[in-house]
N, C-alpha and C positions, 0 to 999 in steps of 0.2 A: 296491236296485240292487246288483249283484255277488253277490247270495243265491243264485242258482241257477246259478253256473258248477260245473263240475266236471270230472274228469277218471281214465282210471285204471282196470283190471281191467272188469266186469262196471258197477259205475257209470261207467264210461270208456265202455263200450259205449252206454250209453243215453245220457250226453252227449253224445258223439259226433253221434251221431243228434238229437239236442235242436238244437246247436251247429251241427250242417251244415245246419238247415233253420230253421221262425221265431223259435226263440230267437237263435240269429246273425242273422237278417236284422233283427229288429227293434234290435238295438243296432249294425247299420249305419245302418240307418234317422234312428235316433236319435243320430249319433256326434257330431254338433255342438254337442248338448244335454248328451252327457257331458261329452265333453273340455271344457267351460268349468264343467261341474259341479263336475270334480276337479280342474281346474286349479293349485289352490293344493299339494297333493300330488302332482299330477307336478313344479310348480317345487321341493318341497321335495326330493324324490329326485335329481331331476337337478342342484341347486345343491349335491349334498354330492361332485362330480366339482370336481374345478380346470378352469378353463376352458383347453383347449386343450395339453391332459396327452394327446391320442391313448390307443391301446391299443385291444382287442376285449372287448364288453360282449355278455351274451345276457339278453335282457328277456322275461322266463318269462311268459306270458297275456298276450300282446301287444295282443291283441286289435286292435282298428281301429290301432294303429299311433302313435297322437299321441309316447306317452312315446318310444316307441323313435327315432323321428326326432329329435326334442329333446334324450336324450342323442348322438347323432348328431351333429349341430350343436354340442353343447356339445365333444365327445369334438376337434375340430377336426382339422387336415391330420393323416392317418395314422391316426386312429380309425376304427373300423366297428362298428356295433351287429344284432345281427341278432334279429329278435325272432320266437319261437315263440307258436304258440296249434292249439288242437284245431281249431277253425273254419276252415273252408272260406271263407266268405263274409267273415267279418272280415280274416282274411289277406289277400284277394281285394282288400278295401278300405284295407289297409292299403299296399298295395302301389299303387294308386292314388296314394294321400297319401302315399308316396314321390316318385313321378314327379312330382304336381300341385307338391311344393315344393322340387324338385329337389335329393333327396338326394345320387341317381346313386349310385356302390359304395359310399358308406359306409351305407350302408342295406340289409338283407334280410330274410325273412319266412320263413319255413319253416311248413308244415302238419303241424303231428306232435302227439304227445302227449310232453310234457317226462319225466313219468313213466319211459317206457321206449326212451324213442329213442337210438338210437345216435347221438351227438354225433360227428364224423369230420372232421377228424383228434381226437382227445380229449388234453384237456388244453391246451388253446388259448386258455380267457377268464380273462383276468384280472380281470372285473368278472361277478357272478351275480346279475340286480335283479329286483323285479317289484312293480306297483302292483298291490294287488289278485286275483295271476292265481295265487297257491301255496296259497290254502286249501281248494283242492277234490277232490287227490290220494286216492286210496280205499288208497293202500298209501305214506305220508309216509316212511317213512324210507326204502324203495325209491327214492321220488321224490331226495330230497335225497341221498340216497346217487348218484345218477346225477348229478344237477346237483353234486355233487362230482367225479366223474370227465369232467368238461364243461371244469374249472375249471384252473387252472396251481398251480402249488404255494404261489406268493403272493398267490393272488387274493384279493378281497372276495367278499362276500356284503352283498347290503342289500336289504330285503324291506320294502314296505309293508304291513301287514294291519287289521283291523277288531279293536277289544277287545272284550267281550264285550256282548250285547245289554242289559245291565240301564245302560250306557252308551254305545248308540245306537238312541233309545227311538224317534225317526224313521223306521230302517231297517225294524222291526216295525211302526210303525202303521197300514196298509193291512190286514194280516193279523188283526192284533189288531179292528179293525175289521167286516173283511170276515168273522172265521169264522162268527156267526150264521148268514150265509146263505149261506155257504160250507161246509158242515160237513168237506166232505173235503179239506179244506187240510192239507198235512204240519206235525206237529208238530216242532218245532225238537228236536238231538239233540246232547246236550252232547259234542264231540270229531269228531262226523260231519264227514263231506267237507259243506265249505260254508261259506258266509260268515264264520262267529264261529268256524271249527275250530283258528286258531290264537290263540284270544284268552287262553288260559293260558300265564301268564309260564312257569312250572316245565317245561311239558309241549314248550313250541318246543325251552328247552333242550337237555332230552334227546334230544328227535328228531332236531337239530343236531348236537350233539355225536356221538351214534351215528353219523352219518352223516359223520365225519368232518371237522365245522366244528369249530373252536373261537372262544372270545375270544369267543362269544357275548352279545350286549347287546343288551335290550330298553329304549328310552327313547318313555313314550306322548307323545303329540303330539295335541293337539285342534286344529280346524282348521274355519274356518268355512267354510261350502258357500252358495251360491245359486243358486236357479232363478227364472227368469220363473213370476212364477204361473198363466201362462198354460200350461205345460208337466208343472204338475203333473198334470194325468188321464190325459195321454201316458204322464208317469212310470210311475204306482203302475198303469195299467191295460195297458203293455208287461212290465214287470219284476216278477221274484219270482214267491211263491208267490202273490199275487191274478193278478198278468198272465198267470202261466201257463193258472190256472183259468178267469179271464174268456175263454180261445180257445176254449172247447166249451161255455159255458151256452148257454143261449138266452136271445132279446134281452131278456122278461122280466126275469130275473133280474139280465144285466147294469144295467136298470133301476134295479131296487134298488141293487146294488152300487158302483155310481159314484158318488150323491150319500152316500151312508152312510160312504162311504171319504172322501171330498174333505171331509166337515163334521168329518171326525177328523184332517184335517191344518191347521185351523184355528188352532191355536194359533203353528204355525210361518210364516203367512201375514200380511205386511207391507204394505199396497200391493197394490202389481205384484209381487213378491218374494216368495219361499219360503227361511227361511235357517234352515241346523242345522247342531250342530256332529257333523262325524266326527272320532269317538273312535278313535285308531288306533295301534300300535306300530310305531316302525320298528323295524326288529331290524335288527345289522349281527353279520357273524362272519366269520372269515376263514378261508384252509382252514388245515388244524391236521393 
């Protein structure tokens, strides 16, 4: 899950497109099933705010909206957080789950791409966050360079991301599984837009710094995850590089694919329960 978000030039274009139609609908579909997924990582981002500090916060891949409401609520009278995402349909739902918990104005959604949108008026947030939603940019230091001119002259930055896959051996196991009979599954691309693009300590640096952050800090953080086991085929058969594939085999094949995948998540399977840990960097920097 989070492997195939993206954003950004010519792969901006095809997300886009991805995003506006069943890869965004399936993770509205499924928003109930994330937000308790990552739950422990959106409480860990939003507990590094003081409670009730106000100011304006922009939450990068908002996606369905949970985190951004949450610092919302947290941010208290005089805060406002407004959260961006490429998706059409996520925004869409995010903006629901505003109204359903009644954010009312400290809450907003924007459809854009964080990449290149003009931020207006600029230089306005004093907080730059995002779970999950900054490792898919196809031109990084553009991106951060712009969520730099987003930001105030003392703002934070705090970023949650994924370390690299030889420690989230979970996030690959569907794939790892599924390529016998999947042969045209994309090969993972060490620095590509995607999941693990920011899993190199040195390389956030630089991108950060270039782009005008300093004070840059990466502290990893493990973190345990649960699903109903009941949820896992949902999982691994909506998301990623298997979920995507499984939209155009024929039933055949998804055949195969399903129990071949579900007997290789076996190890992580409790009970009723599915639990692993994500392996992930918070990185914090300030602007500089």
């Amino acid at each position: 899950m989070g492997s195939d978000r993206g954003a950004g030039g010519t792969v901006g274009e095809e997300q886009a497109a991805r995003w506006n139609g069943p890869s965004g609908n399936a993770w509205v579909e499924a928003q109930d099933m994330v937000d308790a997924l990552f739950a422990p990582l959106e409480e860990l981002l939003v507990g590094t705010f003081p409670a009730g500090q106000g100011g304006r916060v922009l939450d990068v891949g908002c996606g369905t909206g949970g985190t951004t409401v949450a610092i919302a609520r947290r941010l208290g009278a005089g805060g406002r957080c407004v959260g961006v995402d490429i998706s059409e349909p996520m925004v869409e739902a995010a903006r629901v789950r505003a109204g359903r918990e009644g954010a009312g104005a400290a809450v907003s959604f924007l459809r854009a791409d964080a990449q290149d949108h003009v931020f207006e008026p600029a230089g306005v947030f004093d907080a730059v966050v995002s779970r999950f939603g900054v490792m898919f940019f196809s031109d990084p230091p553009r991106a951060f360079a712009n969520l730099r001119r987003a930001a105030t002259d003392d703002a934070v930055l705090r970023f949650i991301v994924w370390r690299g896959i030889a420690e989230n051996p979970f996030m690959t196991t569907a794939e790892r599984a599924a390529a016998p009979l999947l042969p045209g599954l994309p090969a993972r691309e060490p620095d590509a837009p995607g999941q693990f693009a920011l899993a190199d300590a040195g390389r956030v640096r630089r991108l950060l710094e270039g782009a005008g952050w300093g004070g840059v800090g990466l502290r990893p953080v493990d973190v345990e995850c649960v699903m109903a086991e009941k949820e896992l085929v949902p999982y691994f058969s909506r998301f990623g590089p298997v979920g995507i594939a499984l939209r155009d085999v024929d039933e055949a094949t998804r055949a195969r694919v399903v129990p071949t995948v579900r007997a290789a998540f076996e190890p992580y399977v409790s009970g009723e329960e599915v639990r692993f840990t994500a392996a992930c960097w918070q990185i914090d920097a300030h602007a500089g």
